[in-house]
N, C-alpha and C positions, 0 to 999 in steps of 0.2 A: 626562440622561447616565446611563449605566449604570455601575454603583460594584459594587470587590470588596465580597466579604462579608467580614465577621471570620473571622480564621484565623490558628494559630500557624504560621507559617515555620524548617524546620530547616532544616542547613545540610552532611549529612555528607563528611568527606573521604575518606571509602572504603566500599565495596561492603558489609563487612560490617557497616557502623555504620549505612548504610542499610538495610538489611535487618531490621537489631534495631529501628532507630526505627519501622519501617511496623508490626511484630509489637508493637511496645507502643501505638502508637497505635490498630489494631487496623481495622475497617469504619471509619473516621472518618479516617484518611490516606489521601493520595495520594501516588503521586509524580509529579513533575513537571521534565522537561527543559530544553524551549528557551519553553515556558509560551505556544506560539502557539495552543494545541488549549483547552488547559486553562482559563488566564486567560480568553478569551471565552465558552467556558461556565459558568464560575463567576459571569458578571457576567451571567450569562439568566438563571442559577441552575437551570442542568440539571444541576449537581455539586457539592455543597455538602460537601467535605472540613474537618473542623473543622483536621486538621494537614497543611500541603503537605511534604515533604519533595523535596528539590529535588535531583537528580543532576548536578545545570550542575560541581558541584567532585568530582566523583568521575575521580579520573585515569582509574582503568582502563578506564573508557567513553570518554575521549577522545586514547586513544592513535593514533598513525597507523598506516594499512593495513599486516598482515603479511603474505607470502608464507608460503603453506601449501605442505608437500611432504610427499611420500610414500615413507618410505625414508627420509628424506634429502635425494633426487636430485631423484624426479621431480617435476613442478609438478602441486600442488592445487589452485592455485584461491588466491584474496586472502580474507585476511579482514579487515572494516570493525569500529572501533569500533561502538557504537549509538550513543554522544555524539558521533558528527561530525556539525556542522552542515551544511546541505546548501550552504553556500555552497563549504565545503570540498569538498566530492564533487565539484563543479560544475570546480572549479579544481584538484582532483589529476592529475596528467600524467599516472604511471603506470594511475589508474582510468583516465581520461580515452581510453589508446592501447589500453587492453586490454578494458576494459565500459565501450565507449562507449555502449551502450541505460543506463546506470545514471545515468551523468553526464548525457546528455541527458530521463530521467527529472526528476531530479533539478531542472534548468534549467526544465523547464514547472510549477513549482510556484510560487504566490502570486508575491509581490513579492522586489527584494534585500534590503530590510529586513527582512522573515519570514523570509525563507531563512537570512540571517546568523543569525535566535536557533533557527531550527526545526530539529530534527535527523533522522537516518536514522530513527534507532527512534521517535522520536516520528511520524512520518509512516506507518511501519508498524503502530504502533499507534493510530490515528486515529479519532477517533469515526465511528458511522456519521452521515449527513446525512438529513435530511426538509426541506420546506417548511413540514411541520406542526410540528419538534419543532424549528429552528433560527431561533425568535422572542424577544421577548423574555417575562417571567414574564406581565406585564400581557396580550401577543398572546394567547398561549397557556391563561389564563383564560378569558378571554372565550369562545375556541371550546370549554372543557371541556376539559380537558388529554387527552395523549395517554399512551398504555401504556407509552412509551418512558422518560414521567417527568411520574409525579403523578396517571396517568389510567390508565382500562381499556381504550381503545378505539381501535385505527389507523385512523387518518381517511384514509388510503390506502386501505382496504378494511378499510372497517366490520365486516363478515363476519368476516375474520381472526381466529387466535386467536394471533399472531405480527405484529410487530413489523415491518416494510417497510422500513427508514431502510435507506439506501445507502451501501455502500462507497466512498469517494472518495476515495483515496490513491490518489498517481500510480506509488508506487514497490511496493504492495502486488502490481499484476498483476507489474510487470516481476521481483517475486521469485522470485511461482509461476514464471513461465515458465521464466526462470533454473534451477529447481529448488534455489535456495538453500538454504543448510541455517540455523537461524536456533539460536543457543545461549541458554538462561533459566537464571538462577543465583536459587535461591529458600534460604534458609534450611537445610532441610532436605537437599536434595539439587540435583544440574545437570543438566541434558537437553537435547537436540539436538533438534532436529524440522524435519523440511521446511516450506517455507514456505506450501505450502499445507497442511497440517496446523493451521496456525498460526491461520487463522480458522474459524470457523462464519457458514452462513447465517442469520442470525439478527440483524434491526438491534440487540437488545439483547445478547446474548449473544453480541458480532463473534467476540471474541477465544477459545482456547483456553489462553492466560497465565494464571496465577492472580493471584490482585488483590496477592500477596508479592511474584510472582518481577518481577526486572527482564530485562526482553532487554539482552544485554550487549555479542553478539557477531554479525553477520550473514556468514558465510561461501557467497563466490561458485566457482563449479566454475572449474577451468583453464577458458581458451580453446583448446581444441583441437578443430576442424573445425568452429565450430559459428559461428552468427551470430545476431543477436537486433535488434529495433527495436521503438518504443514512439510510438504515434500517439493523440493527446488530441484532444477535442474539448468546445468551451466558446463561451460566448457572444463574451468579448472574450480576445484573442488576449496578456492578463498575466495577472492574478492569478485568474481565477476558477477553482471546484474543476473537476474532468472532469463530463460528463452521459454521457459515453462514451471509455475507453481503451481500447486495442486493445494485448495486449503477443503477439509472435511471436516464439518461436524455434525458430531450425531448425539441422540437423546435416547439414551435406555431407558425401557420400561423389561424389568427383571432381565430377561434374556434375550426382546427382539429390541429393534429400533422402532423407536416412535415416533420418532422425525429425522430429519437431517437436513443439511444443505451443502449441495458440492461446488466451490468457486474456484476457473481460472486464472490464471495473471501468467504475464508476459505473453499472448495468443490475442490479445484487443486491446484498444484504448483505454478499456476500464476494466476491475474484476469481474469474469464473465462468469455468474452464477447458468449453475445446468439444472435447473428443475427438472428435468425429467431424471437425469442421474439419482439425483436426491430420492424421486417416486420409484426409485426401481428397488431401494431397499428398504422401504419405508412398510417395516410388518413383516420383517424375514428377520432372521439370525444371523445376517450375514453369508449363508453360503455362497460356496463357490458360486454357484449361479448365477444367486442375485448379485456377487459383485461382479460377474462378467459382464452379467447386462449394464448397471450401472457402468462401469468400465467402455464398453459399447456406446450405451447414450451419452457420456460426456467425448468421448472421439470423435462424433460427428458434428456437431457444433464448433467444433475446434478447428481455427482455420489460421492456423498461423501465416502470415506474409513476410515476402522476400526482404525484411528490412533489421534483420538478426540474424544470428550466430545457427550458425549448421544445416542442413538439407530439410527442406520442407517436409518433403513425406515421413519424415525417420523421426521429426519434431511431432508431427499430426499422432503419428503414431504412438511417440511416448507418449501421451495423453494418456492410451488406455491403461499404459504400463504403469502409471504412474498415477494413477486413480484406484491402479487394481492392488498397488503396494500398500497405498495409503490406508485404504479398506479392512486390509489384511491386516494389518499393525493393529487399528483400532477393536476390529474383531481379537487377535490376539490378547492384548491389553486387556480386554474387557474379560475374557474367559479365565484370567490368572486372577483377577480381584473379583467374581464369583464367589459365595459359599461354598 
């Protein structure tokens, strides 16, 4: 049986007391939310925090969704605590009728038991995954530890001078796509940043967060003209992580697309947006076509490695399959809410 390590447990009830505990406790804290990420790697011991500090009792992270406006008047966009658990997101109406790509994000992740303790932010901040680094201490010995922790060397590609573990958050693609804006509140100072901003390709260096700040706040754009869906794919159809997410949004103007943007996850270290995917429908109606080619240009970018679940080429492949479904949905969708 795998057992925590020793560790002091804070408890703060507000942001700023957090903030001061993680700067006193220094490299040797963490903090920790719904503790679904954290606790199972603390007991591999791929993260060994002497102090946890725990944000579960900080209100301001689990206040409910606000409407954002512009002026006053016009609608901005919702913005989400980071401490709402994803069971919540799952079961909010107003997300639920307005970022339904977010809710049903949200709904393909693990079990109702993890969902109930796991939260928004915790899932956008999410380790990266390997086959080689997601063992336990004793596994991971035996083969000579990896770069990612303990070791010098990616046994993904020995060659490497970087780190391979993979991005596997369901809700990470669906932000980029969104173009969400994500808020960190550190000590010093607060910042905004997009949400693809937000990672690096890099298994060990996922995040652009500093090890201080906390994400506090995830701010989604108004719904206006625009439509979004998110297609996973995994071995058993509950809890396992993605080996392939597909998140797509596009922006109608009457019957073509006006923009869009099509993002990766589980295939790189961070969500891999495909801009050319995205140019290939950008001014059509979606035809067959244009979603082959789009379908096409995201399959070639897409390079999954040998450090997940099922045969590389069949993985590569769904790419296209699963960019061309996703397509198809939103093109359908769109033609039944037509005049």
């Amino acid at each position: 049986m795998l057992r925590l390590p020793s560790f002091t447990y804070l408890a703060p009830k507000t942001l700023k007391q957090a903030l001061q505990w993680k700067h006193d406790a220094g490299p040797e804290g963490m903090y920790v939310a719904g503790g679904t990420d954290l606790y199972p790697n603390m007991k591999r011991r791929h993260q060994d925090p002497k102090v946890v500090i725990s944000l579960a009792g900080v209100k301001a992270l689990r206040r409910k969704p606000a409407e954002r406006r512009n002026g006053g008047t016009a609608d901005a966009g919702l913005a989400l605590a980071a401490g709402m658990t994803l069971t919540e997101i799952t079961e909010h109406r107003k997300l639920r009728r307005r970022y339904p790509v977010v809710t049903r994000g949200a709904e393909l992740i693990s079990t109702p038991l993890l969902r109930n303790m796991g939260t928004l932010g915790g899932n956008l901040c999410l380790d990266t995954r390997c086959t080689y680094y997601n063992q336990s201490y004793e596994w991971r010995k035996a083969i000579d530890f990896c770069m990612k922790k303990d070791g010098a060397i990616c046994w993904v590609a020995p060659s490497s001078p970087r780190c391979w573990a993979v991005q596997s958050s369901d809700l990470a693609p669906v932000m980029v796509a969104l173009d969400a804006q994500l808020h960190l509140v550190g000590r010093a100072a607060d910042r905004t940043i997009s949400a693809a901003a937000f990672y690096h390709n890099d298994g060990i260096a996922y995040l652009t967060k500093q090890p201080d700040e906390v994400l506090t706040e995830i701010r989604l754009p108004a719904p206006n003209g625009w439509d979004a869906t998110y297609h996973k794919l995994r071995r058993r159809g509950t809890f396992d992580f993605p080996v392939l997410g597909v998140a797509i949004w596009v922006r109608w103007d009457a019957a073509r697309v006006d923009d869009a943007r099509i993002v990766l996850g589980g295939v790189a270290s961070w969500p891999q947006a495909v801009p050319e995917a995205a140019e290939a429908v950008r001014g059509t109606q979606l035809e067959d076509a244009a979603i082959e080619a789009a379908a096409t240009a995201a399959f070639r970018p897409s390079k999954p490695m040998d450090n997940t679940d099922f045969a590389l080429a069949w993985r590569k492949e769904m790419t296209r399959v699963y960019v061309r479904r996703a397509l198809e949905e939103l093109r359908d969708r769109h033609a039944t809410r037509r005049p």
